[in-house]
C-alpha positions as CSV (number, residue, x, y, z in Angstrom):
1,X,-19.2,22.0,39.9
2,X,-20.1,18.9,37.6
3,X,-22.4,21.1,35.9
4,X,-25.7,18.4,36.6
5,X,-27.4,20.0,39.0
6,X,-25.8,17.9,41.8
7,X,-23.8,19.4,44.8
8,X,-19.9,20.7,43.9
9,X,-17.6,18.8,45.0
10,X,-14.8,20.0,47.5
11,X,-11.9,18.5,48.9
12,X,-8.7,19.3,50.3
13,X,-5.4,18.2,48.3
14,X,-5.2,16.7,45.4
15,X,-6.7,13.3,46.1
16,X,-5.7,10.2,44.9
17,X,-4.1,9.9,41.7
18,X,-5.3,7.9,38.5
19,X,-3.3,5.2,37.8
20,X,-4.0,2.2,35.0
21,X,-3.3,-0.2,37.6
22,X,-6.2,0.9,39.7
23,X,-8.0,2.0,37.1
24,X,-11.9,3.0,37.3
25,X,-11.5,1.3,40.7
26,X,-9.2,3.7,42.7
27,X,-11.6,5.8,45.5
28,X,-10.8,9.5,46.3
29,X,-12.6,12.3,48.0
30,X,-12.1,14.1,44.9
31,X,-13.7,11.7,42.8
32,X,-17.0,12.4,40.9
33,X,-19.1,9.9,39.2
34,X,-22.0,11.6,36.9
35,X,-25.5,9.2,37.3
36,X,-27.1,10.1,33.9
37,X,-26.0,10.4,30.4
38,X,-25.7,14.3,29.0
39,X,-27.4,13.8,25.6
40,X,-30.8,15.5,27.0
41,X,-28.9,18.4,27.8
42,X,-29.0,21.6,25.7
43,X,-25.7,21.4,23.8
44,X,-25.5,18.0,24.4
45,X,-23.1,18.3,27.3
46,X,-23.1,19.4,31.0
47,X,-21.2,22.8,31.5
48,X,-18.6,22.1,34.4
49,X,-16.4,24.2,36.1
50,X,-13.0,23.4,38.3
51,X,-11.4,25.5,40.4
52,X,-8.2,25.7,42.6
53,X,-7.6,27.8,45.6
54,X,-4.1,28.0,46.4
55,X,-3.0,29.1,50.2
56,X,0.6,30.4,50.3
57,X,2.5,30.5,53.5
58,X,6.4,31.6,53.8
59,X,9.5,31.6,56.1
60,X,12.7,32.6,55.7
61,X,16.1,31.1,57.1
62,X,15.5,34.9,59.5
63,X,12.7,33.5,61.0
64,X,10.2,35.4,59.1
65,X,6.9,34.2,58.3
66,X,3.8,34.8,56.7
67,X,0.7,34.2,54.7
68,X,0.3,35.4,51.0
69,X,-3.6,36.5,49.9
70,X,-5.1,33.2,48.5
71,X,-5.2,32.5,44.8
72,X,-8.3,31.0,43.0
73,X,-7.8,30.0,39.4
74,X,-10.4,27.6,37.5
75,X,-11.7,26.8,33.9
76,X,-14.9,25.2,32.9
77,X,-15.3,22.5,30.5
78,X,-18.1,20.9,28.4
79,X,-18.3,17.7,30.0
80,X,-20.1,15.1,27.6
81,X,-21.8,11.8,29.3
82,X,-22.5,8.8,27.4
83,X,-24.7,5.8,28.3
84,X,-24.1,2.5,27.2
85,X,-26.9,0.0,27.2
86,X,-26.6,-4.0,26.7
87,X,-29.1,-6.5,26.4
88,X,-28.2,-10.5,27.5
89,X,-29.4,-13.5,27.0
């Protein structure tokens, strides 16, 4: 939740990794890009949460098998937005 106003984000996996050779470039289905700068916002910053949920299967080498309870763990962050504006001639 990217704390906006705009619709969570959900995806399955962990998407594509950040790497300095793709940079700001790279395109995953976890990806969010925020449209407006956070400095109107009460604190400054928009209040974002992230959250995991973990599905556990098993086997054994008997054949056994199975599925755990899911596990959700998350934190929330204060996300702050700058805007960067430049005139040219």
């Amino acid at each position: 939740t990217p704390g906006d106003g705009r619709t969570p984000v959900t995806c399955k996996g962990p998407g594509t990794p950040w790497t300095a050779r793709i940079g700001d470039r790279a395109k995953s289905s976890c990806m969010y890009t925020y449209t407006r700068a956070s400095h109107s916002q009460r604190g400054r910053h928009f209040r974002a949460a992230m959250h995991v949920t973990w599905i556990v299967t098993w086997r054994s080498s008997l054949g056994l098998a199975g599925r755990l309870p899911n596990i959700r763990t998350g934190s929330t962050m204060n996300a702050r937005v700058l805007e960067l504006q430049a005139l040219s001639r």
